[in-house]
C-alpha positions in Angstrom: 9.1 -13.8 13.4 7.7 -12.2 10.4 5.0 -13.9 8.8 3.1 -12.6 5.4 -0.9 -14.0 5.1 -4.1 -13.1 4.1 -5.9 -10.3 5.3 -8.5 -11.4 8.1 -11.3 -8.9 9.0 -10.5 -9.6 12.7 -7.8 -7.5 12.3 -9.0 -4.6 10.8 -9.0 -2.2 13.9 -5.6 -2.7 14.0 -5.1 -1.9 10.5 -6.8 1.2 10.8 -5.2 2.4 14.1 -1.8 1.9 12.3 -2.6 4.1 8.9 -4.0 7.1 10.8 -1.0 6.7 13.1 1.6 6.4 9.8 -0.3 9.5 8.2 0.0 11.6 10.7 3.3 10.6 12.0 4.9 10.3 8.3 2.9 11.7 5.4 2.0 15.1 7.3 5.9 16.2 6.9 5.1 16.2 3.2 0.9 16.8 3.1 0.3 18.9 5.8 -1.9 17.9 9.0 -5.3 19.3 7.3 -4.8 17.1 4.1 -3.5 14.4 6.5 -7.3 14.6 8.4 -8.8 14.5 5.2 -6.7 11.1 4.0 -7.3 9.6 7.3 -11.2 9.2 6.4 -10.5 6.8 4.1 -9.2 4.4 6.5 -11.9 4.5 9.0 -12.8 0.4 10.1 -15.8 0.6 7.8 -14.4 2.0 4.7 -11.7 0.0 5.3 -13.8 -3.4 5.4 -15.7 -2.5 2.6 -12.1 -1.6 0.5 -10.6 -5.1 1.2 -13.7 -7.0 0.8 -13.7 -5.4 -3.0 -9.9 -6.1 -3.7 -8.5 -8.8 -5.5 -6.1 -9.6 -2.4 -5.0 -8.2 0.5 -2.4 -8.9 2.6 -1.2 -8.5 6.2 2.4 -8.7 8.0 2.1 -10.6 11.7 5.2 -10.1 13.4 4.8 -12.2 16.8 1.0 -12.4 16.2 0.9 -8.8 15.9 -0.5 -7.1 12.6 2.0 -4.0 11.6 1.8 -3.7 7.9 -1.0 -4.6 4.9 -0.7 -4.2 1.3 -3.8 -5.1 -1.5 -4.3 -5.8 -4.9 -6.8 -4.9 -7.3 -7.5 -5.0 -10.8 -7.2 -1.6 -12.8 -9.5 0.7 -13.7 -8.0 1.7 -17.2 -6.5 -1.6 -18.3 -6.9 -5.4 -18.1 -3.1 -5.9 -18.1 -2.5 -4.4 -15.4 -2.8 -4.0 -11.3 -3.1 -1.7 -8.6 -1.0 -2.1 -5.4 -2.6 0.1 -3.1 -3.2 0.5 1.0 0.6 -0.3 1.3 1.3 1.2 5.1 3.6 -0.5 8.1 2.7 0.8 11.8 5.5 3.3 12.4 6.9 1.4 14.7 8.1 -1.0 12.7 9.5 1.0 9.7 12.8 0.1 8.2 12.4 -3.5 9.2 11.6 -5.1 5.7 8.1 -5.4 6.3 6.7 -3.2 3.5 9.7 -4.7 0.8 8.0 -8.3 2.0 4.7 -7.1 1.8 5.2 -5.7 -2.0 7.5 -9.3 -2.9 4.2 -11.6 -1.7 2.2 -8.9 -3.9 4.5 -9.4 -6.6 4.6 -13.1 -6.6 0.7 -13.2 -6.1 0.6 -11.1 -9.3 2.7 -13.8 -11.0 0.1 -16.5 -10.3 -2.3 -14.7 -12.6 -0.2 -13.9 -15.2 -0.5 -9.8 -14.6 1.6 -7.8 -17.1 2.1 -4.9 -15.2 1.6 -3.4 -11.5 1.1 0.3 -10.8 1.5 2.1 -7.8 0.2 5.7 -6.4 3.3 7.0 -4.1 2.8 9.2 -1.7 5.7 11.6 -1.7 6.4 10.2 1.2 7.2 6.4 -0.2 8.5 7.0 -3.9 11.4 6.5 -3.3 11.0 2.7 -1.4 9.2 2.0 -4.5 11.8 3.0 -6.7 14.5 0.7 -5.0 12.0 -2.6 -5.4 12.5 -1.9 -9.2 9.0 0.3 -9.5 9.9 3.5 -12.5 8.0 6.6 -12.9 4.8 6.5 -15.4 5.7 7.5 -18.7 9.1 8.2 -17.2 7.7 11.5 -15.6 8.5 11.7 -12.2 5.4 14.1 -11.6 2.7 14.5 -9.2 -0.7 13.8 -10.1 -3.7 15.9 -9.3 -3.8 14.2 -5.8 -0.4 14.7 -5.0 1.0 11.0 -5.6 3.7 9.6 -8.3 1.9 7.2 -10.5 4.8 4.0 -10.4 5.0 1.0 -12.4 6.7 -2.3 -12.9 6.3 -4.5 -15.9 6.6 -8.5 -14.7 
């Protein structure tokens, strides 16, 4: 059974296991395995500990007592009425299960609770399109990459 909670640091190994796993198994069709490397340093145990311990929320998806999917929030850095989802990965084994859509609804109704205007989302190339199908538009209505290669999403609550 699926079950969506708080993040838990006890889990974090996991967590990290699972990204570098989804980045190279997913996002290095569209990035390329050097870039892939270089992504995968940013969710090293440590730097992933010190990310969530900074974030507004995070979340994790347990299915059987098994962690296979995290999403956070965080406040943004260019406007107070609005959010950042970011960190959204499921392991790969688990894909096209409805983990990530639940993940992004207990974001969504987290957001709700504080009375946030607006969430934003950097997709990879790799996820746009999921987050266009949960109702997330293109920024400025430009579906464009930015300098790092992501679609800046949005969705106004």
């Amino acid at each position: 059974m699926l079950k969506i909670q708080e993040y838990e640091e006890k889990y974090v190994k996991e967590i990290s296991i699972f990204i570098i796993q989804d980045l190279i198994n997913v996002n290095s069709k569209d990035y390329g395995m050097e870039r892939v490397k270089e992504m995968a340093k940013d969710f090293t145990v440590e730097k992933l500990k010190k990310n969530f311990s900074n974030r507004e929320k995070v979340f994790i998806a347990l299915l059987d007592d098994k962690v296979v999917g995290t999403a956070g929030l965080d406040k943004s850095w260019y406007s107070d009425d609005e959010y950042w989802i970011l960190t959204v990965f499921v392991n790969p084994e688990n894909h096209g299960q409805g983990i990530g859509t639940e993940l992004i609804r207990k974001i969504e109704e987290y957001a709700r609770t504080l009375h946030i205007k607006k969430l934003v989302i950097p997709a990879s190339i790799t996820a746009h399109r999921f987050y266009y199908k949960l109702g997330y538009r293109y920024k400025d209505s430009k579906k464009e990459l930015n300098n790092e290669s992501m679609y800046i999403m949005e969705k106004n609550l």
